[in-house]
N, C-alpha and C positions, 0 to 999 in steps of 0.2 A: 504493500500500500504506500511504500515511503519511496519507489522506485519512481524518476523522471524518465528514467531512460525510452527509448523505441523497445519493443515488445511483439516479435515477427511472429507469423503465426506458428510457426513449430515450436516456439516457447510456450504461448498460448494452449496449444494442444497439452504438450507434458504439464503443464501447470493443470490444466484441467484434469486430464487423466490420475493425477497423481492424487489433486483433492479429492476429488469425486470418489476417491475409494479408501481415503481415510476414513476411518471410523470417527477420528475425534474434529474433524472439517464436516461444516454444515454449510452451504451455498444455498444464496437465495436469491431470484430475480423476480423485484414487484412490478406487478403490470396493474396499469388502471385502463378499462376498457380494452383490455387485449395488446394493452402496447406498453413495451417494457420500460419503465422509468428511472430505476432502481436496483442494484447489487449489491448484495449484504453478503459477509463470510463471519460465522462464527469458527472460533478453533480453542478446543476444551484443552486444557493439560489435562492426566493423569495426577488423579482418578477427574470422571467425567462432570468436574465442579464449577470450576471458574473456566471464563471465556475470553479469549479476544476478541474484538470487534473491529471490521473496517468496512469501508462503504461507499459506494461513488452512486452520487445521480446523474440523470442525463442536464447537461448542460441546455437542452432546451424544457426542460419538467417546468412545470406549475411552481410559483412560488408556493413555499407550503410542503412541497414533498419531500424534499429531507426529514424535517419533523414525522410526516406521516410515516416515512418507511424506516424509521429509529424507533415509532414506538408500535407499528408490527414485528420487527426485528427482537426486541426488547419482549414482548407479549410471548412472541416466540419462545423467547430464549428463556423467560422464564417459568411460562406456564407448559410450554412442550418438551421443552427439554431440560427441565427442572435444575436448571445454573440456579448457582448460588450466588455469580456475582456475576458481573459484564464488565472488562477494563477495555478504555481505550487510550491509546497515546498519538498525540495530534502537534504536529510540525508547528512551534514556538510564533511562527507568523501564519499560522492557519486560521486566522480572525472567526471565517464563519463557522468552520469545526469547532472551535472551543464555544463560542456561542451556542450552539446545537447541543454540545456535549450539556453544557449547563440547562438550559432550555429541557431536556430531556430527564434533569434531574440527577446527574452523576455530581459526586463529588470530585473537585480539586485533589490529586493524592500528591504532589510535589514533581519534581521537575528530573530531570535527567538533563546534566549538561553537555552539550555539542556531544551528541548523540548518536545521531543518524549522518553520514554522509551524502547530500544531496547536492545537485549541480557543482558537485565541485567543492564546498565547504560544508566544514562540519555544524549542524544545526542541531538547537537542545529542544527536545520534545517534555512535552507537558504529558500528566497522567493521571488520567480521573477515571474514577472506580461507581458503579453501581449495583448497591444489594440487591439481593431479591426481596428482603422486609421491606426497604427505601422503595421498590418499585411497586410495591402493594400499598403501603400508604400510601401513594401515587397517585396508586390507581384508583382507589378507595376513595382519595379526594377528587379525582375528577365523576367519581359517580355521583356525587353528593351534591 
C-alpha cells in the first residue's frame, strides 16, 4: 500500500495469486450499482486476531465513499471475521487518510519515524488502532 512504484501486470497477477490463497488475507472490492469503487485488504497475524488494513478508492467515486467502504470494511472485519482490532499506518502527509482514519473512529497509537521509503526519501508513518469494543460503541451510537 506504501509502494509508488509502476506495478506491471505479472506482478499484479503473483500479488493476486499469492493473496487470494492466504488464509490470513481477506480482499474486498465494493461496488455500488454494479460498479467497483473501492478495495479493501484485511491481513490477520497469527492467531486470526488483529488486522491490517489498506484501501484505495477510485479516484473518480462519490465524495463520501471512503467513509462508506471503511465502515463496510470495518463491519466486516469485525462482525464476520471476528478481529479484535483493525491497525492502520498512513504516510505522515496523507492528510485525507488520517482524516478518514479519525473520522472512522481509530485511535492515534504514535508515530514510526522515517519509516517507509517512498519516492526516494524516507517518510514516518503515523499508526492508529481500532477495537472491536470502540467499534461497537460506535456502532451502538450511530443506532441511537
Amino acid at each position: 500500500m506504501f509502494s509508488q512504484d509502476p506495478i506491471n501486470s505479472q506482478e499484479h497477477y503473483s500479488w493476486f495469486y499469492n493473496s487470494k490463497n492466504d488464509p490470513l488475507v481477506t480482499l474486498l472490492v465494493l461496488e455500488e450499482g454494479k460498479q467497483p469503487f473501492g478495495f479493501a485488504q484485511l491481513t490477520f497475524q497469527q492467531p486470526r486476531e488483529v488486522a491490517s488494513w489498506g484501501f484505495y478508492v477510485s479516484p473518480d467515486a462519490r465524495a463520501g465513499s471512503g467513509f462508506k467502504l471503511g465502515r463496510v470494511v470495518l463491519r466486516h472485519a469485525f462482525f464476520e471475521l471476528c478481529a479484535h482490532k483493525v491497525f492502520g499506518e498512513v504516510l505522515e502527509s496523507n492528510e485525507a487518510s488520517i482524516k478518514l482514519h479519525k473520522k472512522l473512529g481509530f485511535v492515534f497509537e504514535g508515530e514510526l519515524r522515517q519509516h517507509r521509503l517512498v519516492a526516494g526519501a524516507f517518510r514516518s508513518v503515523k499508526c492508529f488502532g481500532l477495537l472491536s469494543t470502540e467499534y461497537s460503541e460506535l456502532s451502538q451510537e450511530e443506532l441511537e
